[in-house]
ROPA-971415 format. One record per residue (C-alpha): residue number from 1; residue in one letter; chain; x negated, y negated, z negated. Coordinates in steps of 0.2 Angstrom, whole numbers, plus 5000, padded with zeros to 4 digits. Example, Ala and Ser with C-alpha at 12.3 -4.5 7.8 and 13.67 -1.06 7.14 Angstrom:
[1 A A [4938 5022 4961]]
[2 S A [4932 5005 4964]]
END
This chain:
[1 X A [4596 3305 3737]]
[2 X A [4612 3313 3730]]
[3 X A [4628 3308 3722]]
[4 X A [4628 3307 3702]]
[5 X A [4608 3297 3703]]
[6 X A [4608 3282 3690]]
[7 X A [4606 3265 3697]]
[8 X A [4621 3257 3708]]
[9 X A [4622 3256 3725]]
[10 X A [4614 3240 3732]]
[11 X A [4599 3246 3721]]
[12 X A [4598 3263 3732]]
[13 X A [4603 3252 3750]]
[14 X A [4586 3242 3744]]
[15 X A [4578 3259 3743]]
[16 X A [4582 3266 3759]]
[17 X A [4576 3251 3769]]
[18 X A [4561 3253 3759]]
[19 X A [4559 3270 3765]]
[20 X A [4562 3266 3783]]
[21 X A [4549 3253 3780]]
[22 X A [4537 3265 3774]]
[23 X A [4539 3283 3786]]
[24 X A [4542 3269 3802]]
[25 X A [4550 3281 3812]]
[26 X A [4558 3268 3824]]
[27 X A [4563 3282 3837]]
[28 X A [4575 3290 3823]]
[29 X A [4589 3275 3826]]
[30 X A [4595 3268 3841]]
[31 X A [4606 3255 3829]]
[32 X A [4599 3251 3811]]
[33 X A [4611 3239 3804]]
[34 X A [4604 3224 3794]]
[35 X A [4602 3229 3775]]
[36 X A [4611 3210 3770]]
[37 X A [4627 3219 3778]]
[38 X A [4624 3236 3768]]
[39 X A [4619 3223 3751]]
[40 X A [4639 3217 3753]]
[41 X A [4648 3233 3758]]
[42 X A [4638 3242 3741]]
[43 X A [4642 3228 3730]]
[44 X A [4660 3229 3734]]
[45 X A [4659 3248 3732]]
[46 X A [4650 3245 3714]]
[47 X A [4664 3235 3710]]
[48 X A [4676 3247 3714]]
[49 X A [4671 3260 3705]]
[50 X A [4669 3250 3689]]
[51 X A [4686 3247 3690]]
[52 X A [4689 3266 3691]]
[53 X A [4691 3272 3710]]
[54 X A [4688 3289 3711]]
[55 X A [4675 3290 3726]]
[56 X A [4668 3308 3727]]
[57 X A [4654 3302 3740]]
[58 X A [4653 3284 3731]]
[59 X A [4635 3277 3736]]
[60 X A [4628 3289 3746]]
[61 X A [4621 3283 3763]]
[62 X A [4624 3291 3781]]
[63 X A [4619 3291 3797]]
[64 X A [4627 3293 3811]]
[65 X A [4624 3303 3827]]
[66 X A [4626 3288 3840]]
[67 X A [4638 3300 3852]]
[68 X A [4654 3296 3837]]
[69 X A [4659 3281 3838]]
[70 X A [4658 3268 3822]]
[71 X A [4667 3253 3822]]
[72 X A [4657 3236 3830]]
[73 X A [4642 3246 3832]]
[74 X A [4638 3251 3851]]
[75 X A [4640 3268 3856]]
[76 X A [4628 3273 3868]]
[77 X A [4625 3291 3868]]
[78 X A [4606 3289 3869]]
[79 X A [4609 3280 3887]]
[80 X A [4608 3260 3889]]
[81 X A [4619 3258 3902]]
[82 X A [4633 3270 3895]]
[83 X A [4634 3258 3881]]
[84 X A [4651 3252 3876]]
[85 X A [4657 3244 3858]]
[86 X A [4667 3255 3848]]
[87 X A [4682 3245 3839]]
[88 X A [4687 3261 3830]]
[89 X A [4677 3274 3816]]
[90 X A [4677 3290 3823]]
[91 X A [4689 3302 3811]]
[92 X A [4676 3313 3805]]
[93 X A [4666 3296 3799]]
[94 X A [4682 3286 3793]]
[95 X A [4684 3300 3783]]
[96 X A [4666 3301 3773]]
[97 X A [4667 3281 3774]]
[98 X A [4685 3282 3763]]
[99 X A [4676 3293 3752]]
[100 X A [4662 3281 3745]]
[101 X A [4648 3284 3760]]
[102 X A [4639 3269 3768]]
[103 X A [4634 3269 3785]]
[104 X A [4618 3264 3788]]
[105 X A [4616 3266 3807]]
[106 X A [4618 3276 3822]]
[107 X A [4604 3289 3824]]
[108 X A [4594 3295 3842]]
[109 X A [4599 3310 3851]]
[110 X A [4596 3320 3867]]
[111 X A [4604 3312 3880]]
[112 X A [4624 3315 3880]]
[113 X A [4622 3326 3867]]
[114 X A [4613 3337 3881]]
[115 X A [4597 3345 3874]]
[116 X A [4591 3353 3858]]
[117 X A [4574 3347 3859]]
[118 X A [4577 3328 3855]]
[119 X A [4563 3322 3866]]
[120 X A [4577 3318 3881]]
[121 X A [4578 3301 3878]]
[122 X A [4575 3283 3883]]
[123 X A [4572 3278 3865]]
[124 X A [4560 3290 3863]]
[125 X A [4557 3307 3859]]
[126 X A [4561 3309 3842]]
[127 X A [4545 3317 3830]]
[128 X A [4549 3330 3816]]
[129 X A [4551 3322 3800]]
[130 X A [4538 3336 3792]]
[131 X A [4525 3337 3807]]
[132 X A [4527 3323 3818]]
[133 X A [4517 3331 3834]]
[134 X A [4530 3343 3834]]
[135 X A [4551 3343 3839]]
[136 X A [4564 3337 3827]]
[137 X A [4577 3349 3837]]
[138 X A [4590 3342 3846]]
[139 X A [4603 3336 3852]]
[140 X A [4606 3329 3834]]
[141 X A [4588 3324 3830]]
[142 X A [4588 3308 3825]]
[143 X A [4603 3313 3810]]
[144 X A [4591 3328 3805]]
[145 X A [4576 3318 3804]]
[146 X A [4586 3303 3793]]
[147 X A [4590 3317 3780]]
[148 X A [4575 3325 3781]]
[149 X A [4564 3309 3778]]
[150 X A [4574 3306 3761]]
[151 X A [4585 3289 3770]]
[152 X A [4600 3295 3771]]
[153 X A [4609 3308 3760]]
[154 X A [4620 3313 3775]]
[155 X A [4620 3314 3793]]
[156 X A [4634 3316 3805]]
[157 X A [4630 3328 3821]]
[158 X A [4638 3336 3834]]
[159 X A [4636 3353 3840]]
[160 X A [4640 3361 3855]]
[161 X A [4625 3374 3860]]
[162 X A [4617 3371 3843]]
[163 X A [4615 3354 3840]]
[164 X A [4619 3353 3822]]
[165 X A [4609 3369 3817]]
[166 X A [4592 3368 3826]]
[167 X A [4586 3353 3821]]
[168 X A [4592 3359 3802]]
[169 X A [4582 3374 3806]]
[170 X A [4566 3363 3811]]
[171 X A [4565 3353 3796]]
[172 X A [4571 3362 3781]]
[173 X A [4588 3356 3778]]
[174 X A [4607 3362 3778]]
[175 X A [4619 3360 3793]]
[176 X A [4637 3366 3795]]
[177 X A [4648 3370 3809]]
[178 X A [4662 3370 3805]]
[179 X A [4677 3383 3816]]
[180 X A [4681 3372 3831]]
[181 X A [4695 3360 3826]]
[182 X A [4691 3361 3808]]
[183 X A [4685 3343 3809]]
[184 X A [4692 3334 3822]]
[185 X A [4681 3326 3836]]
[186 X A [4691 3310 3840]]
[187 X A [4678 3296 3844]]
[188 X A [4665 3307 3851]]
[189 X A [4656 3306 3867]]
[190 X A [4662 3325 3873]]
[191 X A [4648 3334 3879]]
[192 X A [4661 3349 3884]]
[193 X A [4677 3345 3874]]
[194 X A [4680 3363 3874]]
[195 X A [4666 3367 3865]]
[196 X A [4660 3352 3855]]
[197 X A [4659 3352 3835]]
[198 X A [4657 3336 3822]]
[199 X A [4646 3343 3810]]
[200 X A [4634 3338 3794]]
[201 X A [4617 3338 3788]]
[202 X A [4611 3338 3772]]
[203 X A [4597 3341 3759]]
[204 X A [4607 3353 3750]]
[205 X A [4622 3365 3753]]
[206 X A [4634 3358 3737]]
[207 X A [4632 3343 3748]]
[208 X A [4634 3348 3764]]
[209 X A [4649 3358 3759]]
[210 X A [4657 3343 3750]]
[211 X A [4655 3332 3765]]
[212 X A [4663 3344 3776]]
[213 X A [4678 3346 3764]]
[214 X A [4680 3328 3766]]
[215 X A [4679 3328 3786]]
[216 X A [4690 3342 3788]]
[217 X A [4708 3340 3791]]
[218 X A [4720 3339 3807]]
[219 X A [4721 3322 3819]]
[220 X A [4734 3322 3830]]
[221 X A [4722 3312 3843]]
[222 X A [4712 3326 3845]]
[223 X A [4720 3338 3853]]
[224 X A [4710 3353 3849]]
[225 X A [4711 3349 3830]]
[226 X A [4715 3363 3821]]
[227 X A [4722 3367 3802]]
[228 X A [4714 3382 3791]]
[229 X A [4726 3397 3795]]
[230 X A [4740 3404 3781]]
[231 X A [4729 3420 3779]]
[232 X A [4711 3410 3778]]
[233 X A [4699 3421 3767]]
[234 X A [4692 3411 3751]]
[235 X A [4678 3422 3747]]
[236 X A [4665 3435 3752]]
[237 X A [4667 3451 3743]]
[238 X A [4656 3455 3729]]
[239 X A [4647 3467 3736]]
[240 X A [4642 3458 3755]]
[241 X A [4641 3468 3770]]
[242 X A [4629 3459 3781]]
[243 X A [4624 3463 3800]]
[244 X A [4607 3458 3807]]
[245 X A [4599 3461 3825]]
[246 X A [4591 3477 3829]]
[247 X A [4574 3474 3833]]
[248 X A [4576 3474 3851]]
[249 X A [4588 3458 3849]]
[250 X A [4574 3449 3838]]
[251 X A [4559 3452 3853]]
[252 X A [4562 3434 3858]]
[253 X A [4555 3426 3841]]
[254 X A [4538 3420 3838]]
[255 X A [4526 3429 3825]]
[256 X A [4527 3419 3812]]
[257 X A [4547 3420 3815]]
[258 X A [4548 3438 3815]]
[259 X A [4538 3439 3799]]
[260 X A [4548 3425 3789]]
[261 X A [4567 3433 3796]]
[262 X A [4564 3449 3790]]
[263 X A [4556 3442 3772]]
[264 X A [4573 3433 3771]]
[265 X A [4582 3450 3775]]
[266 X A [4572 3459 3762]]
[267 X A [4578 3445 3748]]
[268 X A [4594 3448 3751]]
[269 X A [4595 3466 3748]]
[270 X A [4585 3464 3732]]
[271 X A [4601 3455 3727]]
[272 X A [4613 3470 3732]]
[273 X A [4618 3464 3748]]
[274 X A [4622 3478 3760]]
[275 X A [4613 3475 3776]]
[276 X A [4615 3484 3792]]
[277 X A [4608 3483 3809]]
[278 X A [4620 3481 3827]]
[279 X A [4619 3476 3844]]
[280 X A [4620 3458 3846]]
[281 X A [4616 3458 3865]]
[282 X A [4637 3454 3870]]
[283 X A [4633 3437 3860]]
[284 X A [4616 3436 3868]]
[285 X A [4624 3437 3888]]
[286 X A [4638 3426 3883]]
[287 X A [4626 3415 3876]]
[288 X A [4617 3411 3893]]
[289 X A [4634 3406 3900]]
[290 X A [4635 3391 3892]]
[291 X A [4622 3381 3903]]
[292 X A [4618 3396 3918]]
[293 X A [4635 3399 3919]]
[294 X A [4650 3390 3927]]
[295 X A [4654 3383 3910]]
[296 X A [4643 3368 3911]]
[297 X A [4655 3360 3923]]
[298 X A [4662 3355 3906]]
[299 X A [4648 3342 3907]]
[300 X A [4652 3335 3923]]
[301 X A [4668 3334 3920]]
[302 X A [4663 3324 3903]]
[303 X A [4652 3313 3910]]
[304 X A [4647 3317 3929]]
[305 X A [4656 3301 3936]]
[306 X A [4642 3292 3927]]
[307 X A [4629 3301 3928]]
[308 X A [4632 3301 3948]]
[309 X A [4628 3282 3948]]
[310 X A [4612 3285 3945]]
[311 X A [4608 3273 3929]]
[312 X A [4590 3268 3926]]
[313 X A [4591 3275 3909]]
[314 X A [4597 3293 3912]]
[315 X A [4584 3305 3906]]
[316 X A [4581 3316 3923]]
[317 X A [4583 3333 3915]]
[318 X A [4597 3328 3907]]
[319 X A [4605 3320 3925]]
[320 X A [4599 3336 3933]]
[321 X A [4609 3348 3923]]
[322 X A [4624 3338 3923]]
[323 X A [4623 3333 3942]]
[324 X A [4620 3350 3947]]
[325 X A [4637 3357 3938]]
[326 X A [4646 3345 3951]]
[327 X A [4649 3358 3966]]
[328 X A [4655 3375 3954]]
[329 X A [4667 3384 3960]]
[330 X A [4685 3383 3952]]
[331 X A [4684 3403 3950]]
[332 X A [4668 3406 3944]]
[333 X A [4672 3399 3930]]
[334 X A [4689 3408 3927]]
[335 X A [4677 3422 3928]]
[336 X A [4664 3416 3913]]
[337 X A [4682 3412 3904]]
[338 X A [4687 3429 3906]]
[339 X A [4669 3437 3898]]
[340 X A [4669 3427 3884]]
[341 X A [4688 3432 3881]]
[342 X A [4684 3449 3886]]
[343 X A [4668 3447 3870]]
[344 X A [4679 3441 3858]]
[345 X A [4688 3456 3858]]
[346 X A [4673 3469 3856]]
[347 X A [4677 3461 3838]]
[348 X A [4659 3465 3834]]
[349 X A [4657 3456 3816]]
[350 X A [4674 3468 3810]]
[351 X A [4670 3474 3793]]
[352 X A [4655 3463 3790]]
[353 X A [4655 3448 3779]]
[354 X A [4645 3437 3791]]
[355 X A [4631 3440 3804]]
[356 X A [4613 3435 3798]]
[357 X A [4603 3425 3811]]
[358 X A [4586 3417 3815]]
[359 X A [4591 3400 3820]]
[360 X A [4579 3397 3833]]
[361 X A [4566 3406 3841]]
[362 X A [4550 3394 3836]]
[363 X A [4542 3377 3835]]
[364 X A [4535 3369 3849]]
[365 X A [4525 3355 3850]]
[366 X A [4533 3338 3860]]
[367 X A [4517 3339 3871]]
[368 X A [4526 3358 3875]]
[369 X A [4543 3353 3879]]
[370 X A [4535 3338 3889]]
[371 X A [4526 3352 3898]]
[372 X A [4540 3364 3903]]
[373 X A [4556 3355 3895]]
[374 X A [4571 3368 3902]]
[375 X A [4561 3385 3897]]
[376 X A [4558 3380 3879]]
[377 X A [4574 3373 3876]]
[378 X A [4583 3389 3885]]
[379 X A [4574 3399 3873]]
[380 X A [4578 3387 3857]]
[381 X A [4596 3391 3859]]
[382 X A [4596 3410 3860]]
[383 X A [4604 3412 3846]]
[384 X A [4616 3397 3844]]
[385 X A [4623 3395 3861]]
[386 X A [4637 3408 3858]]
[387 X A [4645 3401 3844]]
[388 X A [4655 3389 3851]]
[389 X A [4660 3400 3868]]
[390 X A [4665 3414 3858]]
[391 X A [4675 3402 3841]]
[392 X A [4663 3409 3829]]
[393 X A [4657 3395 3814]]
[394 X A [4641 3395 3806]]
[395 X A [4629 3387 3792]]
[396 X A [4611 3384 3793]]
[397 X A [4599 3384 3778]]
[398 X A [4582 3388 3775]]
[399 X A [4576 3404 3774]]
[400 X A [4559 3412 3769]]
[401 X A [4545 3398 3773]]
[402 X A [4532 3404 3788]]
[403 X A [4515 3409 3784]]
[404 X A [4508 3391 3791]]
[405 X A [4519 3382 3779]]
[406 X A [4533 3379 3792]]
[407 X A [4551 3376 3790]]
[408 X A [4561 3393 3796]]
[409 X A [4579 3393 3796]]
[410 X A [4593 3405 3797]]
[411 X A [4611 3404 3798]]
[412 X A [4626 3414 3792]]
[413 X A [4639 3417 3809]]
[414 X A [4656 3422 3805]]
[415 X A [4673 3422 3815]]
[416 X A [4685 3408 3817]]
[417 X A [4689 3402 3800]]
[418 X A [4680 3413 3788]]
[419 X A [4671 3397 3784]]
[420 X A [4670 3398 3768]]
[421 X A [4662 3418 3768]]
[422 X A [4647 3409 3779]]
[423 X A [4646 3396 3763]]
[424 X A [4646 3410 3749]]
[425 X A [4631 3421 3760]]
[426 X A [4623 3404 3763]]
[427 X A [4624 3402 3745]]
[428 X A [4613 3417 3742]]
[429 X A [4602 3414 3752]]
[430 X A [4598 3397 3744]]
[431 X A [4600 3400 3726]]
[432 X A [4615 3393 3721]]
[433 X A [4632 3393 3715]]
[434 X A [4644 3394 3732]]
[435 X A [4655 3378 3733]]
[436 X A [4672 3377 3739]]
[437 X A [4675 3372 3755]]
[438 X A [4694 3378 3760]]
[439 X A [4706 3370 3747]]
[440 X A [4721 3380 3753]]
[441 X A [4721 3392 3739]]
[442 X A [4735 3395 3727]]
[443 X A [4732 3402 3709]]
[444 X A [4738 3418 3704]]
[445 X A [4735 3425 3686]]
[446 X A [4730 3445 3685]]
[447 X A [4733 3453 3669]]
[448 X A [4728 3473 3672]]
[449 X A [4723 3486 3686]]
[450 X A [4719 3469 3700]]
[451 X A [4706 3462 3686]]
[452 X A [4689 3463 3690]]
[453 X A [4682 3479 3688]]
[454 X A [4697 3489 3687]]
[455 X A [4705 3502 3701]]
[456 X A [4716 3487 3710]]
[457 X A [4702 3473 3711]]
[458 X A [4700 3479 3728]]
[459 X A [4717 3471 3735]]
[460 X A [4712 3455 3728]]
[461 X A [4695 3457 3738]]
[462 X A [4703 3462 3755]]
[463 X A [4713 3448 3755]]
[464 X A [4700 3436 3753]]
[465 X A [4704 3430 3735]]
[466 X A [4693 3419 3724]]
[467 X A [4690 3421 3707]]
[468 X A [4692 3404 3701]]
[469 X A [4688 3409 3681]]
[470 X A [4695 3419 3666]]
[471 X A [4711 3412 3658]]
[472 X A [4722 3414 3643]]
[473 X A [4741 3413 3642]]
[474 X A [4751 3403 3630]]
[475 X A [4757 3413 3615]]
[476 X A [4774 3416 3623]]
[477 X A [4767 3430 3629]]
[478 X A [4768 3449 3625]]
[479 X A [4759 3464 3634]]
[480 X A [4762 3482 3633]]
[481 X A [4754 3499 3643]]
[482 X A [4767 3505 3657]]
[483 X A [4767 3522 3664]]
[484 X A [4760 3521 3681]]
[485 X A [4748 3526 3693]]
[486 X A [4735 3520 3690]]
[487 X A [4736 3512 3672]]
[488 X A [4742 3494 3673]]
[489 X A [4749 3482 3657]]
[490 X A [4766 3473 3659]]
[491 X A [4767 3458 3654]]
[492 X A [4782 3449 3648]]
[493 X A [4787 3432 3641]]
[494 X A [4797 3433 3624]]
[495 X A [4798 3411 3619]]
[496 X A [4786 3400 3610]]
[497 X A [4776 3408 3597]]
[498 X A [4786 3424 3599]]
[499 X A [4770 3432 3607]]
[500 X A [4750 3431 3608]]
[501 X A [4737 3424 3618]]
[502 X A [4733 3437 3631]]
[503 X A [4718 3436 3643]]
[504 X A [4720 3438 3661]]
[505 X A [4710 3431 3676]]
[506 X A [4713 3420 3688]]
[507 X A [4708 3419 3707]]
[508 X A [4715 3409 3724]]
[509 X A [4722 3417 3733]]
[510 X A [4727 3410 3754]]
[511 X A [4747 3407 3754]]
[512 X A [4748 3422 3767]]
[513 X A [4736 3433 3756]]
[514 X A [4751 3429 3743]]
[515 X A [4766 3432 3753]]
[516 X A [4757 3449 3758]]
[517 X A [4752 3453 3741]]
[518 X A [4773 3451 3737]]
[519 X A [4779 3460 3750]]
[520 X A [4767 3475 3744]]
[521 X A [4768 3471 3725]]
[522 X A [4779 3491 3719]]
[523 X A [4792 3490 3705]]
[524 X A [4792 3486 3690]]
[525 X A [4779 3472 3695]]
[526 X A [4785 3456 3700]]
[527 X A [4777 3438 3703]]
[528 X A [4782 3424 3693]]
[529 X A [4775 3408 3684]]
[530 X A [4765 3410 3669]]
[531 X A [4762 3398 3657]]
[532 X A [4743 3396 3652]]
[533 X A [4736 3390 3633]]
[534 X A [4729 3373 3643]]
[535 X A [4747 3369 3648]]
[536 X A [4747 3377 3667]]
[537 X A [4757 3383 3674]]
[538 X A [4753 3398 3688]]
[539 X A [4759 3410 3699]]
[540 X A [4755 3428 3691]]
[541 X A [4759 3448 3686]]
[542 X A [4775 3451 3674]]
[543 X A [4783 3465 3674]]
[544 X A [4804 3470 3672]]
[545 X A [4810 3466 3654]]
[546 X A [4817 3485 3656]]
[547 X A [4800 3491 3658]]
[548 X A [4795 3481 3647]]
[549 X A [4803 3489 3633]]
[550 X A [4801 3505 3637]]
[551 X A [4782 3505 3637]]
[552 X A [4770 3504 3619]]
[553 X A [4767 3487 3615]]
[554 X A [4747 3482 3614]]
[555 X A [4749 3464 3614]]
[556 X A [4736 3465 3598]]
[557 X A [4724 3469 3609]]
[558 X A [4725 3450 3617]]
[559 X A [4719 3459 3635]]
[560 X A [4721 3474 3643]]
[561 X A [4702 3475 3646]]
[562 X A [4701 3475 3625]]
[563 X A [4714 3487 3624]]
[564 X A [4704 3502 3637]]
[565 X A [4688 3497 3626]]
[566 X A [4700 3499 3610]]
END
């Protein structure tokens, strides 16, 4: 289900039920809440949009990871006696909740978010939605498996060494994480608050990406909540310059792995993307820290008080890894502080749009994991466990199927906040237009040399800028050919009708980019708002009136990409 479906809400609620009904896949929910509840809350909402509230997620159902807290539903972390009543929404979930989306129930997990199989549980082990001998992926399993078995549109995870990207890997569907503090984590269970992510699942990306939007934001309870930066980059260039793993870094994938990561790297270099092989093997040691290292003391510290009491319903590997993290040594893990400051600074993505990545290294079975449940799930994190250690954001999609039919899923890595250049790559990969995710842009109107195409177009791009559509001024507007290097037009306003309509571009640009672009921008340019034929007004390129009038008028040409063809 997705937003925009005809029928009203209490009509899709029945549906969903229906569909729980039919897949009967108990182990997905730990707390399904009665549909008689959901009948009322979808009426209401019917009612509110007839009378014309504008909810952008308005009817779409979600499910909750039960480690986030939603208000009068018990918050258990897949652990009975851990159990507590939560009398507040979670902000993350408030936030989709004010935007239209129904909470259905709060989903199964791998104990204390502690796992990325989803078998560590005592509601059971959750099966794939797709193949129900094999893993959903965990810790979020139970959220994946909801979107993935078509009852819920969206599913809230958390992600701490890949919890909200395996399990999308696993089953075919879409899941963001966010830059740490992106979207705030207050009403989560922490796993290790450091290092823990609210994130989203859907069937598509448009979705996934609006969802995110909406979660996204500063709380001042959470005090690792951050805001998008001043300089925050809006767009991938035109031209991407991807990195992938040499094939040494790729040895730990299975066959059919291998074979299905490397057609999804051919199909993006039939679409012009440049693609270049490095040495990922800084983020492959810093990825081991996050459990072998002293940095899983995070995890006592979280819960190990609990877990020390020795409740009847702990999972035993999960009590195991957290117990055992009691006893480290206060400079030990100084020291895995130090190598993961010390990787951060090899800044090994510089000059590259984003880092191309199998999500995970194959698809065991649950009778597997059951077998030999801490060497499989080591493995499944190779290539998600780093992110978080090292600020790094990331979005999984599908990439190229397997030869057996399998899901295979990749993800698009990128620095702290380059969020949305992980979006636009992901958006290749899957086929579709790119949605906006970071909302911080201004407008600014280009005119000459910055349109696309044309010698400046570049400082546009290394600033990160958007192109948000092609535009035409009011016809206040006159343009004339200046004498510079390189060419450029000058645009000047003379009054209403005193002028023409002159085309021009428009892009976002990050209010850093803009100030940057200022301070840079040589005489006779200048900034200044322009007045567009819909009635906008933007921030864009005039020149001096002096300048002006000193140059040959070519404002017949209505662009200055008309008059070069002219």
């Amino acid at each position: 289900m997705s937003a925009g479906l005809p029928g009203t809400t209490t009509a899709r609620v029945a549906a969903a039920y229906a569909r729980i009904d039919e897949v009967d896949r108990p182990e997905v929910w730990i707390t399904l809440r009665p549909q008689s509840e959901l009948t009322s809350e979808a009426t209401e909402l019917d009612r509110r949009v007839a009378e014309g509230a504008v909810l952008p997620l308005a009817g779409l159902l979600l499910a909750v990871k039960d480690n986030v807290d939603v208000a009068g539903l018990p918050t258990t972390a897949a652990c009975p006696e851990f159990a507590y009543p939560a009398t507040e929404t979670a902000t993350a979930v408030a936030r989709l909740v004010a935007a239209g989306a129904l909470v259905l129930g709060k989903t199964n997990l791998d104990q204390f978010a502690t796992g990325l199989v989803g078998t560590r549980s005592p509601y059971g082990a959750v099966r794939n939605a797709l193949h129900p001998e094999l893993i959903s992926g965990g810790s979020s399993s139970g959220s994946a498996a909801a979107v993935a078995l078509g009852i819920a549109d969206l599913a809230i995870g958390t992600d701490t060494a890949g919890s909200g990207r395996v399990p999308a890997a696993l089953h075919g569907i879409v899941g963001i994480k966010a830059s740490l503090g992106v979207i705030p984590a207050h009403g989560v269970v922490p796993a290790c608050a450091d290092y823990d992510a609210v994130t989203v699942f859907a069937a598509d990306l448009d979705l996934a990406v609006t969802a995110a939007k909406i979660m996204a934001g500063p709380d001042s309870r959470d005090p690792r909540s951050r805001v998008w930066p001043a300089d925050v980059r809006l767009a991938a260039s035109s031209t991407p310059r991807v990195a992938i793993p040499r094939p040494d870094d790729l040895a730990p994938l299975s066959d059919p792995y291998r074979v299905a990561f490397t057609e999804t790297v051919a199909g993006l270099r039939d679409q012009g993307v440049e693609v270049h092989e490095i040495d990922i093997s800084p983020l492959l040691d810093a990825a081991r820290l996050l459990y072998d290292g002293a940095i899983v003391a995070e995890r006592y510290a979280a819960v190990g008080e609990f877990v020390d009491k020795g409740a009847a319903g702990l999972d035993p590997t999960v009590a195991g890894i957290i117990s055992a993290a009691k006893n480290l040594d206060a400079h030990a893990f100084v020291a895995d502080l130090d190598t993961l400051a010390e990787t951060r600074a090899t800044a090994l993505l510089a000059g590259y749009d984003g880092l191309l990545l199998p999500t995970t290294t194959e698809h065991p079975s649950i009778a597997e994991v059951t077998a030999d449940p801490l060497t499989i799930n080591r493995r499944l994190g190779t290539y998600t466990n780093f992110c978080n250690l090292l600020d790094l954001a990331a979005v999984a999609v599908p990439g190229a199927p397997t030869a057996d039919g399998l899901p295979f899923g990749v993800m698009v890595v990128v620095p702290a906040f380059a969020d949305q250049l992980a979006v636009d790559l992901a958006a290749r990969l899957t086929g579709t237009e790119s949605p906006l995710l970071v909302e911080t842009g201004v407008p600014l109107a280009v005119f000459g040399a910055h349109l696309r195409g044309q010698p400046l177009y570049w400082q546009l791009e290394q600033l990160g800028a958007r192109f948000a559509g092609e535009i035409t001024t009011s016809d206040a507007y006159r343009l004339t050919a200046l004498d510079t290097t390189p060419p450029k037009p000058g645009l000047v306003r003379h009054g209403d009708g005193l002028g023409a309509p002159i085309r021009g571009e428009l892009f976002l640009v990050s209010p850093g980019g803009l100030g940057r672009f200022l301070a840079e921008l040589p005489p006779p340019m200048a900034l200044t708002s322009i007045e567009l034929s819909d009635g906008r007004s933007v921030v864009g390129f005039a020149c001096s009136y002096d300048a002006a009038v000193a140059a040959t008028d070519i404002t017949g040409h209505g662009g200055w990409t008309a008059y070069l063809r002219d």
